[in-house]
C-alpha positions as CSV (number, residue, x, y, z in Angstrom):
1,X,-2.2,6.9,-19.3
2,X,-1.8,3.2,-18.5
3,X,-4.0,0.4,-17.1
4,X,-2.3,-1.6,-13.7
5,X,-3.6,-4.1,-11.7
6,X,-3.0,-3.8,-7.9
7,X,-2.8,-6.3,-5.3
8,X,-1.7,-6.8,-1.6
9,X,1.0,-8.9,-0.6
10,X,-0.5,-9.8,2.2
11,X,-3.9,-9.4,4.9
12,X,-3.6,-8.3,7.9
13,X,-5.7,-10.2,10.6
14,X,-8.5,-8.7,12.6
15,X,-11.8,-8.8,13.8
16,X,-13.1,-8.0,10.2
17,X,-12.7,-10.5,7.2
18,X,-13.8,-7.6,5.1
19,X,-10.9,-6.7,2.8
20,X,-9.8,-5.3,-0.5
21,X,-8.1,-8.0,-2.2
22,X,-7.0,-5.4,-5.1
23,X,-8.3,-3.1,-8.2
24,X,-8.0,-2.3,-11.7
25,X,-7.0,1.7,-12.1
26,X,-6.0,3.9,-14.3
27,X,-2.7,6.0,-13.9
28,X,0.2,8.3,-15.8
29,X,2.8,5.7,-14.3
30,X,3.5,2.8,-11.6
31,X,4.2,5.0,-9.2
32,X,0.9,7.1,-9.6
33,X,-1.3,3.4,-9.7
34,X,0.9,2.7,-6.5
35,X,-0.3,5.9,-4.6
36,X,-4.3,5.1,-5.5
37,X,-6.9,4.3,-3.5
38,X,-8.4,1.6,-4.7
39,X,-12.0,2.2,-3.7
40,X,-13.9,4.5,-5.6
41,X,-15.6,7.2,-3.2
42,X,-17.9,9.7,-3.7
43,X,-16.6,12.3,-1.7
44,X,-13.0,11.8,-3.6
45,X,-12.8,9.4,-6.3
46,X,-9.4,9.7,-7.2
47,X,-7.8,9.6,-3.4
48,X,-4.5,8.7,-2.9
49,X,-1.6,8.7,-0.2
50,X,-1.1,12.0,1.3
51,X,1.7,11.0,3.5
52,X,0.2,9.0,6.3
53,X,-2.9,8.1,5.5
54,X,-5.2,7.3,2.6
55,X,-6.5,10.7,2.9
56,X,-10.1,10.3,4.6
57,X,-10.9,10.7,7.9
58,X,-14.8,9.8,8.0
59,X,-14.7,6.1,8.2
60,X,-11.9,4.4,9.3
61,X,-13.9,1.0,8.9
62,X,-13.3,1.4,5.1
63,X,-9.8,2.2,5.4
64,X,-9.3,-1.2,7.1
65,X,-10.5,-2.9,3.4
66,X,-6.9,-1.2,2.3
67,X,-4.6,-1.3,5.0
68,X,-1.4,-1.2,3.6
69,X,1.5,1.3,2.9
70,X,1.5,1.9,-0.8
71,X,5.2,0.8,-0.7
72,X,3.5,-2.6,-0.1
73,X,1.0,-2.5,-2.8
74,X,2.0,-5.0,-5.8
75,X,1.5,-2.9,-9.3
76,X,1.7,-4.8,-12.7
77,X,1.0,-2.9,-15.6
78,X,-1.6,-4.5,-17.9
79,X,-1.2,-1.5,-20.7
80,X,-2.1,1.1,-22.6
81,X,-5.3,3.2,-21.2
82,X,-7.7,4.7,-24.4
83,X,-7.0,8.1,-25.2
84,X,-9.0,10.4,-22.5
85,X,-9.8,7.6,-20.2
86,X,-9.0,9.8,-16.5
87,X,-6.7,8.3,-14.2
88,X,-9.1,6.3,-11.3
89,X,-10.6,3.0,-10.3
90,X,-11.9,1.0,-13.0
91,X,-12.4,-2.2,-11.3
92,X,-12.3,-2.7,-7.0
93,X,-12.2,-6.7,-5.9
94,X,-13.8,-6.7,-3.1
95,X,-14.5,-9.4,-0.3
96,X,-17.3,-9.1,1.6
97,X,-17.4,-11.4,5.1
């Protein structure tokens, strides 16, 4: 398991200035950290991409804090996970308003 830092090229105007400007996760490779949801949730707090959407369908207000296709999401790796540490969000940044 490895540590990668995602970020969003870019933000997507609207009537919200709420956004996810990026996360800390863990993941087996880039292509895993690039399929994460970077917003730990209760419900599910390892989502990912299923396809077409981030894979929840109760609150479509949060899916606008990560708007983009994970083809779009920037990964750099920042290294080596501890041994056991399961794949996830470590770290969300978050801006608020």
């Amino acid at each position: 398991m490895n540590i990668y830092k995602l970020s969003r090229p870019f933000h997507k105007p609207g009537p919200s200035v709420d956004v996810c400007r990026g996360a800390i996760v863990v993941a087996a490779d880039e292509a895993a950290a690039q399929l994460t949801y970077p917003m730990v949730d209760q419900a599910s707090p390892t989502r990912q991409w299923n396809g077409e959407g981030w894979g929840r369908d109760t609150s479509a207000s949060q899916d606008m804090l990560w708007d983009i296709h994970p083809d779009d999401v920037v990964v750099t790796f920042v290294g080596t996970a501890a041994p056991g540490l399961p794949p996830g969000v470590l770290l969300s940044d978050v801006h608020w308003g």
